[in-house]
N, C-alpha and C positions, 0 to 999 in steps of 0.2 A: 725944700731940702736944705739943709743946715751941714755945715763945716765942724768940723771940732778936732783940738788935738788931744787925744787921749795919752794919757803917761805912767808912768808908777817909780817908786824911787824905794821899793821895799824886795823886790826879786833882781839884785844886780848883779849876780855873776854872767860865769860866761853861759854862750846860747843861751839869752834872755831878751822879748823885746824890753826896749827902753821908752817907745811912742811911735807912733801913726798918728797921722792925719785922715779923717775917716769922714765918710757920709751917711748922716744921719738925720731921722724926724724928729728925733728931740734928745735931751742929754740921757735920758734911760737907756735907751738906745745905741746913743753912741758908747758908752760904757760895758755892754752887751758885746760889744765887737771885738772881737782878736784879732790883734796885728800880723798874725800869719796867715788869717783867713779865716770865715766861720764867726759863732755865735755859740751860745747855750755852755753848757756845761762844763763850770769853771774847774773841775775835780782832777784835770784830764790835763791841764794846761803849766808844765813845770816850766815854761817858758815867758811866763805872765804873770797874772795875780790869781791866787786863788777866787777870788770873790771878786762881782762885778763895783760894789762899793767901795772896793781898795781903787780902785780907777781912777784917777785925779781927770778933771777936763778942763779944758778950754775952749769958748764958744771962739770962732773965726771970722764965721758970718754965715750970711745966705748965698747960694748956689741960685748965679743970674746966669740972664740970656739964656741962648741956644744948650741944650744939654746932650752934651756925646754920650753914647750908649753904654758907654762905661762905666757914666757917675751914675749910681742910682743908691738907695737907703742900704746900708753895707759895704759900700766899695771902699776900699782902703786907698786910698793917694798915695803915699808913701811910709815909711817903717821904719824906724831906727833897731838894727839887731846888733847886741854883743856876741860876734861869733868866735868862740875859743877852738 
């Protein structure tokens, strides 16, 4: 499992994410992911990016050692929200 921060600099107002840091099997993947939770269907999301390709990422690294039950392929680490 892999690290990434996901971001976008194209939906910036207010109630917008800005990035998460997310767990993921590969950069598809992580771009896939919504910083409020969830997957799939970018149509739905005025909160984000329309499209998974609007998604800017950043690799982090690899998820070592012991793994708490928490991190698994989707878990989001943390979120940055513009909350107006």
């Amino acid at each position: 499992m892999k690290l990434f921060k996901i971001y976008q600099d194209i939906n910036t107002g207010y109630d917008t994410f800005r990035s998460a840091v997310v767990v993921a099997n590969s950069a598809e993947e992580a771009q896939n992911i919504h910083p409020g939770g969830g997957s799939g269907s970018y149509d739905m999301y005025d909160s984000w990016v329309s499209r998974p390709d609007l998604v800017e990422l950043l690799y982090l690294g690899e998820v070592v050692g012991e793994v708490d039950e928490d991190i698994y392929p989707g878990a989001i680490i943390c979120s940055s929200f513009n909350a107006g």
